[in-house]
N, C-alpha and C positions, 0 to 999 in steps of 0.2 A: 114191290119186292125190296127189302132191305141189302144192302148197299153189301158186299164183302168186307170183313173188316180189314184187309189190306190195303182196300180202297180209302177206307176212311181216314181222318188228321186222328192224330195220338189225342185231342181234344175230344174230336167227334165217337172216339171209340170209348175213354173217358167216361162223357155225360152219356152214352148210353147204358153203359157197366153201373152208374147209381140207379139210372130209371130200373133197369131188369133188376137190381137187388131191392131197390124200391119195393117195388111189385111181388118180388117173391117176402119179401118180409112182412106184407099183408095177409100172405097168406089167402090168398081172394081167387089165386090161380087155379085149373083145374089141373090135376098132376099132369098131365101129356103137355099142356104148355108151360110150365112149371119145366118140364126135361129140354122142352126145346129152346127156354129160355136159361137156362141152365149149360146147354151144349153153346148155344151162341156166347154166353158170357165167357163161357172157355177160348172160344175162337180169338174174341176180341181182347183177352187176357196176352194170347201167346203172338195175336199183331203188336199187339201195344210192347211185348217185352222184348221181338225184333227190332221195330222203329228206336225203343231206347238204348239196345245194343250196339244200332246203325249211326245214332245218335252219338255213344261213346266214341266209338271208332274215329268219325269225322272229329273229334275234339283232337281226339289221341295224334291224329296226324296232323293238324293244324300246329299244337302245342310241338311237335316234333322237328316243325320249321324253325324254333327259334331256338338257336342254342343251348340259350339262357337257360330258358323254359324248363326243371328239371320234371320229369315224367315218373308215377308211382305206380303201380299195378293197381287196375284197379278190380276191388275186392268185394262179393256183392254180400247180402245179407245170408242169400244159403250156402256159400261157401264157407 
């Protein structure tokens, strides 16, 4: 049974997002796994775009410890 993608590294969720577009770009699927490989890629779309939000954050506060450090909003491509 494949792993939850919460469970998996922002890597691991990654190289399975090429293999499933792989695969569906072949064309070679039959539609029912085709959908199911389709719903999993979504899964592992909206883990992957937590861990990089989660990711932001932990910056956002690091850089917040130093003074210096001046802080910009950050601004992503669909806003």
């Amino acid at each position: 049974m494949a792993k939850k993608p919460e469970n998996l590294s922002f890597e691991q969720s990654l190289g399975e997002l090429e293999q499933i577009v792989t695969e569906l770009e072949q064309g070679d699927v039959a539609l029912d796994d085709a959908l199911k490989q389709f719903e999993r890629g979504v899964h592992l779309v909206r883990a992957s775009q937590d861990k990089l939000e989660q990711a932001q954050q932990k910056v956002a506060i690091l850089l917040s410890n130093d003074t210096q450090a001046p802080l910009s909003p950050f601004e992503s491509e669909e806003q």
